[in-house]
C-alpha positions as CSV (number, residue, x, y, z in Angstrom):
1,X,0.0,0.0,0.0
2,X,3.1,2.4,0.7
3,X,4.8,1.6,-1.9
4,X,1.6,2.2,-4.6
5,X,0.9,5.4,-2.2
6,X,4.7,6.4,-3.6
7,X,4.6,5.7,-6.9
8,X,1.5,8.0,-7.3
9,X,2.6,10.8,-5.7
10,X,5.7,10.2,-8.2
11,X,4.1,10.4,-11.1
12,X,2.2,13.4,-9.4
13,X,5.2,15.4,-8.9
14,X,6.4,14.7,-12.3
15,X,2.8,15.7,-13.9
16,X,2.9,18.5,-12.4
17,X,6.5,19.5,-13.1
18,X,5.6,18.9,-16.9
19,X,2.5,21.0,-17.1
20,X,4.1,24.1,-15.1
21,X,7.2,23.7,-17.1
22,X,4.8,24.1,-20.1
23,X,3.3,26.6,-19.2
24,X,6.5,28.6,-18.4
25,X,8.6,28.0,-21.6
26,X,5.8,28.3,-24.7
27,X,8.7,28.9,-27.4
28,X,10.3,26.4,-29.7
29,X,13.6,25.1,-30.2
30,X,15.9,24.5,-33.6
31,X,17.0,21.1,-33.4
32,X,19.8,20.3,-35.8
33,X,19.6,16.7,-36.5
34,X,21.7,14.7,-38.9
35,X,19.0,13.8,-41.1
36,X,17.3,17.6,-41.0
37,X,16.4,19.7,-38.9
38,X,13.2,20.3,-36.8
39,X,11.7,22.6,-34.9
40,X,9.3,21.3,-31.6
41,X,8.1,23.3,-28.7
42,X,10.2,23.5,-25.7
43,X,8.6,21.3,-23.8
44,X,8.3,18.5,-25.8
45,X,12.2,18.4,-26.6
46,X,12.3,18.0,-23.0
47,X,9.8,15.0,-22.4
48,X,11.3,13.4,-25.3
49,X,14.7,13.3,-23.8
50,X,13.6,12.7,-20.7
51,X,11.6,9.3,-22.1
52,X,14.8,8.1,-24.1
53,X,16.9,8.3,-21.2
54,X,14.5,6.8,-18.8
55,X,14.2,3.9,-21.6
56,X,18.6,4.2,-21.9
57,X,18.5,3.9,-18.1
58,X,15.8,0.8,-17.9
59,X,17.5,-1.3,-21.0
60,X,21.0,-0.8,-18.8
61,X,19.7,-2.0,-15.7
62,X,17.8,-4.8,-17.4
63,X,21.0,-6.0,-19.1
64,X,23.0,-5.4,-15.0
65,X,19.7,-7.8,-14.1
66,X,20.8,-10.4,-16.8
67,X,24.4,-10.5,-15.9
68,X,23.6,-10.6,-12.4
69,X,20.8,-13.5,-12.9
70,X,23.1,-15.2,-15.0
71,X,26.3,-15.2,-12.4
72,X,24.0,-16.5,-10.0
73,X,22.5,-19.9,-11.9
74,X,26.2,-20.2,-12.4
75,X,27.4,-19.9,-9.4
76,X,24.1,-22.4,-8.0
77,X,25.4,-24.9,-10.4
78,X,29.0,-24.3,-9.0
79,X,27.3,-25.1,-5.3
80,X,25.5,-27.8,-6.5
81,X,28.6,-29.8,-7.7
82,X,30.7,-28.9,-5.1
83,X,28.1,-30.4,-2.5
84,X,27.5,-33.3,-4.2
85,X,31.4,-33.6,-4.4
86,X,31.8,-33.4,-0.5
87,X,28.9,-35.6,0.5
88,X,30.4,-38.2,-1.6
89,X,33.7,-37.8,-0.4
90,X,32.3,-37.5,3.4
91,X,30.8,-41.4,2.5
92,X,34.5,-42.1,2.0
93,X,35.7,-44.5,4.7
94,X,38.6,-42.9,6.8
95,X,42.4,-44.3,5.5
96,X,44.5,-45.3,8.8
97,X,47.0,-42.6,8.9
98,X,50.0,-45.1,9.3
């Protein structure tokens, strides 16, 4: 329940720094690209780079998940062998230490 009650008031805070960020800055930009050249309001430059580098930020931690998922079944497999190596050497009889 906290944790929805957060995430709202997020995406609250964000609305409503979008809309009074719109309503400050009403002018456009020149945007140079290297395939031509366009020319969007201010705030929408904005909201566009801010969505491609929440989606940069999201495919890098989804690919830090991966590797981390993927260390981990290997290191389960490592701990699997390696117990199944000592309980068969604990079913070992003892050699006399002559």
């Amino acid at each position: 329940m906290l944790r929805r009650l957060g995430i709202l008031l997020t995406v609250l805070v964000i609305f409503l720094t979008m809309i009074w960020f719109t309503r400050i800055n009403p002018g456009t930009v020149h945007l140079d690209l290297a395939f031509g050249t366009v020319e969007p309001s201010i705030p929408l430059a904005f909201s566009v780079v801010f969505i491609v580098g929440w989606l940069f930020g999201l495919g890098c931690t989804a690919l830090f998940i991966l590797r981390l998922l993927h260390e981990r079944r290997r290191l389960r497999s490592a701990l699997r062998a390696t117990e199944s190596e000592v309980s068969s050497l604990r079913s070992l009889p003892i050699a006399d230490a002559d």
